[in-house]
N, CA, C and O of each residue as an XYZ file, in Angstrom:
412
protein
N     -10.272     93.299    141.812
C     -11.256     93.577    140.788
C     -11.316     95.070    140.448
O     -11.656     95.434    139.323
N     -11.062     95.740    141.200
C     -10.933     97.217    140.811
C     -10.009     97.776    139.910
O     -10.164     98.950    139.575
N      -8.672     96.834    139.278
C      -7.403     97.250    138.469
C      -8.919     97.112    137.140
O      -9.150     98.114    136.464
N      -9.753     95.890    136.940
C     -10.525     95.850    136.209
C     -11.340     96.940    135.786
O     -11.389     97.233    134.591
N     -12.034     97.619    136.712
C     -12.956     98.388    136.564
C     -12.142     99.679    135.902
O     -12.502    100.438    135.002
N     -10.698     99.642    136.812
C      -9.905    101.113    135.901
C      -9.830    100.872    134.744
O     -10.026    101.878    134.063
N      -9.553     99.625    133.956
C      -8.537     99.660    132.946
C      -9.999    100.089    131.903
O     -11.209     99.861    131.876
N      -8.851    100.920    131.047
C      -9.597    101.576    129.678
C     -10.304    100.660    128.808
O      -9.847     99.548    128.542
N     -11.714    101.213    128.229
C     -12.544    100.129    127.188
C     -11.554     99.940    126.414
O     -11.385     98.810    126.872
N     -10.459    100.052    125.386
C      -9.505     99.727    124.319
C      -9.001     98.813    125.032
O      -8.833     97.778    124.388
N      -8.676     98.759    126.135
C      -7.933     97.302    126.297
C      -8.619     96.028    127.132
O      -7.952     95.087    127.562
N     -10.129     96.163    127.295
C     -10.544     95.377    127.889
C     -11.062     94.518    126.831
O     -11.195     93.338    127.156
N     -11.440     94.892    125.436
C     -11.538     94.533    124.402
C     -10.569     94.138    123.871
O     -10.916     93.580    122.830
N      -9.310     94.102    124.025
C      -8.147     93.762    123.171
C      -8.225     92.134    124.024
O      -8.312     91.008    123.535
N      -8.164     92.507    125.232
C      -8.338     91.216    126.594
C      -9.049     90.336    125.911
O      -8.729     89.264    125.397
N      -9.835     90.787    125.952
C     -11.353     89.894    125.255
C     -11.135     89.197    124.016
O     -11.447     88.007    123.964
N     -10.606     89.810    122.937
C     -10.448     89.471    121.332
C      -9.387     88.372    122.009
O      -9.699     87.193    122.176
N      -8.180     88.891    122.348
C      -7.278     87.588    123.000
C      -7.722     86.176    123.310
O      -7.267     85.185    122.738
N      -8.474     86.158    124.082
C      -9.206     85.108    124.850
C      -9.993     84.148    123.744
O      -9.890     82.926    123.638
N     -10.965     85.228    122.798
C     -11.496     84.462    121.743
C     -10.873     83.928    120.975
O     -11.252     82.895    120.422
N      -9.518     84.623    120.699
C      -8.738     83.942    119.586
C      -7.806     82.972    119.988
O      -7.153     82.430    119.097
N      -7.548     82.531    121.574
C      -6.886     81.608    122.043
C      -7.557     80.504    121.615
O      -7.223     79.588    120.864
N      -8.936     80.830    122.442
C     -10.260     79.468    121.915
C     -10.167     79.178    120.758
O     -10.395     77.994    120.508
N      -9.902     79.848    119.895
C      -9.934     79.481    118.549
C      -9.323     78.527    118.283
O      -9.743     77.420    117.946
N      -7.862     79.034    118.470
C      -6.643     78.620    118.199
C      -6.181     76.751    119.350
O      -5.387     75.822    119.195
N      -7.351     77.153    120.485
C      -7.271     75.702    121.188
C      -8.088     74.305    120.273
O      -7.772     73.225    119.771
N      -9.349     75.195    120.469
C     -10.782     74.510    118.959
C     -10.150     73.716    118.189
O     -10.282     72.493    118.236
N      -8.965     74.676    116.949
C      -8.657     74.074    115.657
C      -7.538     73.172    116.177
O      -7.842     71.996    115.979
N      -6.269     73.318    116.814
C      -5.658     72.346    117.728
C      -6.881     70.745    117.967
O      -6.792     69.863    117.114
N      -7.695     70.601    118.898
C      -8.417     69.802    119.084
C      -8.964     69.261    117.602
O      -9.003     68.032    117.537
N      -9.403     69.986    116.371
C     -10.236     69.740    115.173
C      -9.028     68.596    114.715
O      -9.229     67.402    114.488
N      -8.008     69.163    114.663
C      -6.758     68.630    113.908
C      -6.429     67.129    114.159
O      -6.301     66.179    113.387
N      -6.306     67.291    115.969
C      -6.082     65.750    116.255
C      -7.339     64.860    116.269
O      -7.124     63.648    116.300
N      -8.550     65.256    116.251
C      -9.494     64.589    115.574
C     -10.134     64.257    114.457
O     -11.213     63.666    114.491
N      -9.565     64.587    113.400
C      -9.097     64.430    112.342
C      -8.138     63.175    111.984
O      -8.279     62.104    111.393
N      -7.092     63.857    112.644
C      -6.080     62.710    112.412
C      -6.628     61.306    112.740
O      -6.673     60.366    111.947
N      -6.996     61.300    113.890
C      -7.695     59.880    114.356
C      -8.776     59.597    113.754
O      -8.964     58.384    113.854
N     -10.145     60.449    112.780
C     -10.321     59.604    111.910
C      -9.470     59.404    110.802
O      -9.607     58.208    110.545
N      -8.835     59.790    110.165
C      -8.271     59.240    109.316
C      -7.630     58.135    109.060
O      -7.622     57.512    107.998
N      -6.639     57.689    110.856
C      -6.035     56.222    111.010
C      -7.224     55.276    111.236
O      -7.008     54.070    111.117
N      -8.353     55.665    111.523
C      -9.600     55.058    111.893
C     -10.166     54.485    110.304
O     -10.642     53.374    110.068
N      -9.983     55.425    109.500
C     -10.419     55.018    108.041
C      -9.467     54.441    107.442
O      -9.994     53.824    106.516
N      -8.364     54.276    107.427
C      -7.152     53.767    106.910
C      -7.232     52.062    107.352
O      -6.953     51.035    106.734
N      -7.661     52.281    108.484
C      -7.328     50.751    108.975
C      -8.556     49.967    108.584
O      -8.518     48.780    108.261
N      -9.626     50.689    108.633
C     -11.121     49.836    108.641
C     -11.886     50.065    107.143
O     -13.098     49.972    106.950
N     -10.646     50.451    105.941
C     -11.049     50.399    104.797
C     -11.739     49.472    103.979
O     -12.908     49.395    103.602
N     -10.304     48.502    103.726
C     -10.572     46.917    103.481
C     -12.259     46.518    103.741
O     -13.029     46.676    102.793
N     -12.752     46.029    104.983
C     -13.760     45.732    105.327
C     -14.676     46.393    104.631
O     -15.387     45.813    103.810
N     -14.744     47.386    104.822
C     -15.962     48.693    104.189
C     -15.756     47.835    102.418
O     -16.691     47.131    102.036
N     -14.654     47.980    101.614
C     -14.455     47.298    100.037
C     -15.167     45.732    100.254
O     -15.983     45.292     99.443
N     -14.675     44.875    101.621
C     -15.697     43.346    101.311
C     -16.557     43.607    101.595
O     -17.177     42.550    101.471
N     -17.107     44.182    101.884
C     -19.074     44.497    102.503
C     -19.427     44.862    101.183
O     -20.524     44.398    100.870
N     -18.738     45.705    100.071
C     -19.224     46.278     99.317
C     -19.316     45.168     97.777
O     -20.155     45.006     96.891
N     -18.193     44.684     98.037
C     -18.441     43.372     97.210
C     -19.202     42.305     97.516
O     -19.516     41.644     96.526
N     -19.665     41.855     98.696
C     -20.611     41.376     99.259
C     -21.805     41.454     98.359
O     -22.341     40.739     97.512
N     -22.057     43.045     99.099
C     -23.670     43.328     98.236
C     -23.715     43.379     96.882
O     -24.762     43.021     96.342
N     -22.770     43.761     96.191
C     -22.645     43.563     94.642
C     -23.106     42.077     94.534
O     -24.223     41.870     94.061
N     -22.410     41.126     94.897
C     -22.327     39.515     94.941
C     -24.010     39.399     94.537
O     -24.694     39.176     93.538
N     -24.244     39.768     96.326
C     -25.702     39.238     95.995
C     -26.853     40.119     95.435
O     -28.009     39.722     95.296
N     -26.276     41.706     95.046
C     -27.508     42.056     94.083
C     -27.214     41.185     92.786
O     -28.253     40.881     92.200
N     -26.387     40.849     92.368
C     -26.413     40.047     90.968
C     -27.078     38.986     90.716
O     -27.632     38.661     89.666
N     -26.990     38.218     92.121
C     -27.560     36.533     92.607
C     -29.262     37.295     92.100
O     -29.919     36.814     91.177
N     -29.602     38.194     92.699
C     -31.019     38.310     93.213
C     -31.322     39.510     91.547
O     -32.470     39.953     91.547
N     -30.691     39.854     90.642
C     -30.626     40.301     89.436
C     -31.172     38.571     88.391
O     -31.999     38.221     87.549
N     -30.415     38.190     88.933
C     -30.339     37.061     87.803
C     -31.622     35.938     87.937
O     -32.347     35.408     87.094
N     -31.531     35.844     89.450
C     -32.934     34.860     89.613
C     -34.176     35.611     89.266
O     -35.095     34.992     88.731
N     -34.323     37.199     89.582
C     -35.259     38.006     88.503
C     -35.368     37.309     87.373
O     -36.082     36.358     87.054
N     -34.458     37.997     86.750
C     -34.848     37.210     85.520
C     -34.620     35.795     85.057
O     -34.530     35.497     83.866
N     -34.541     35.042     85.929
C     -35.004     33.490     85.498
C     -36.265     33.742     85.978
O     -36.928     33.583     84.953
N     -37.001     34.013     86.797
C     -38.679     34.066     86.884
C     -39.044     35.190     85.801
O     -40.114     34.935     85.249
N     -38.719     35.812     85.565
C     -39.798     36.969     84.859
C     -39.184     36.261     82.712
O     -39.543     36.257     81.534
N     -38.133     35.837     83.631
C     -37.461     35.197     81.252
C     -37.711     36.595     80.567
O     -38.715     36.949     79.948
N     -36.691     37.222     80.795
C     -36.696     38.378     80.261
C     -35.784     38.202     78.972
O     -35.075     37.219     78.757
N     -35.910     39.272     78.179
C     -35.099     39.370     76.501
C     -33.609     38.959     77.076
O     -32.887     38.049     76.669
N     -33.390     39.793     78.025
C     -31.924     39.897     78.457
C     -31.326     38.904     78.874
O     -30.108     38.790     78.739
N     -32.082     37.997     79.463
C     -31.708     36.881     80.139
C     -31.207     36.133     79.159
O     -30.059     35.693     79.227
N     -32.376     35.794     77.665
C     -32.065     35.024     77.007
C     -30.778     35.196     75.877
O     -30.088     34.266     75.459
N     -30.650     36.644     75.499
C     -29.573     37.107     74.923
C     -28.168     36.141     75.205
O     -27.401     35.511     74.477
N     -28.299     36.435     76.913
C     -27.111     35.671     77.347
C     -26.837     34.418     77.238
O     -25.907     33.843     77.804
N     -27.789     33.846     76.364
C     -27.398     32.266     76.110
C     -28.536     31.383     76.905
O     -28.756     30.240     76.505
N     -29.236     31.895     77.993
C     -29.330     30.883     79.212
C     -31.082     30.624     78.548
O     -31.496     31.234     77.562
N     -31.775     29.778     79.204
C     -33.309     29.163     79.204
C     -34.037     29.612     80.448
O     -33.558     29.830     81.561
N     -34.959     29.684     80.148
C     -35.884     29.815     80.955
C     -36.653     29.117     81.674
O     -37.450     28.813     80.786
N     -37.065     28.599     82.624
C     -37.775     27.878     83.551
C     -39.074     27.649     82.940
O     -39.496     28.643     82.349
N     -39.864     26.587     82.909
C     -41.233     26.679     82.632
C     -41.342     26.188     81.035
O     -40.509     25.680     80.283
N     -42.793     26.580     80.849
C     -42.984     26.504     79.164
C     -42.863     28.051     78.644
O     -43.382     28.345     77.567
N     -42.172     29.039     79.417
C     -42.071     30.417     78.509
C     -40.862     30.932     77.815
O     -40.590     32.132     77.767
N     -40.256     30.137     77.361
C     -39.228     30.117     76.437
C     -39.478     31.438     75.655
O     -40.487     31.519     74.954
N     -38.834     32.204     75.721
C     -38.717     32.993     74.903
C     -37.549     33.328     73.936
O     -36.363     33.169     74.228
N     -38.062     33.861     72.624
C     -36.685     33.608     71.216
C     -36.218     35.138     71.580
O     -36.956     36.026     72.008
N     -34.825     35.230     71.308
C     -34.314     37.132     71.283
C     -34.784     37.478     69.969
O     -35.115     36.926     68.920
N     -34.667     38.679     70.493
C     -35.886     39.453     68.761
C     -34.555     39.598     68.441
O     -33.704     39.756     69.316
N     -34.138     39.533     66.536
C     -33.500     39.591     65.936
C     -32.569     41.422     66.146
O     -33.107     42.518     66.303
N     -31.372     41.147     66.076
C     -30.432     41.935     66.630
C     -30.585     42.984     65.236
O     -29.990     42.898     64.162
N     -31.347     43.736     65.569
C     -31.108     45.492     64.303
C     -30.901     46.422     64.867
O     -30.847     46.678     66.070
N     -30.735     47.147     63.736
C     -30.511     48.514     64.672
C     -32.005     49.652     64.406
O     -32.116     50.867     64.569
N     -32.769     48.839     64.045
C     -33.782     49.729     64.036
C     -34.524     49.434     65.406
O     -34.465     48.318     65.921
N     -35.039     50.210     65.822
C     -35.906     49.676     67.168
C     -37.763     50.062     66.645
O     -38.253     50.918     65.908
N     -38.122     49.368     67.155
C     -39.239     48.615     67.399
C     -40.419     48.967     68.568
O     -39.840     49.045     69.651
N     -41.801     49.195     68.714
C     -42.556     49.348     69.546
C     -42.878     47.515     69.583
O     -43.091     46.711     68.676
N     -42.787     47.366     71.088
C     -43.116     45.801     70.891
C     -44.839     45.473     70.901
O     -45.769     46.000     71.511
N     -44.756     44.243     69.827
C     -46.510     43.886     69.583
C     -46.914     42.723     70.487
O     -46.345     41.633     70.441
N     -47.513     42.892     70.974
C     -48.543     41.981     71.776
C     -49.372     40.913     70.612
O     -50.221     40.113     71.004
């Protein structure tokens, strides 16, 4: 421990910067191959993630559409379809002027 205590501040600091920049250089090494492994991790388990996502599309539409068979909205009927009940509603005539709607 005493070669330590001789050696000059300029190079105990150079020692030092060394050491930090090994870590560095070990760090981004480690960043890299963890990286890589997510990436084969996302590559493989893509697919699934796209049917889950069509999934929920599926059934926000299911649960879009039975909305509006209970509520018989304009939109609903546009599309051709009827409404449940006695609330039939007619589509307001297709212009291009728009309209405040009357009660």
């Amino acid at each position: 421990m005493r070669w330590l205590r001789n050696l000059p501040v300029s190079r105990k600091f150079t020692f030092a910067f060394g050491i930090v920049c090994g870590l560095c250089m070990v760090l981004g090494g480690y960043s890299l191959l963890t990286f890589h492994r997510i990436a084969q991790m996302s590559q493989n388990n893509f697919p699934s993630v796209l049917a889950l996502a069509q999934i929920r599309n599926a059934a926000n539409n299911a649960r879009r559409e039975d909305l509006d068979l209970l509520l018989c909205t304009v939109a609903y009927v546009r599309k051709g379809r009827r409404c449940l009940g006695p609330a039939n509603v007619k589509p307001p005539p297709r212009t291009h002027i728009t309209r405040p709607l009357q009660y």
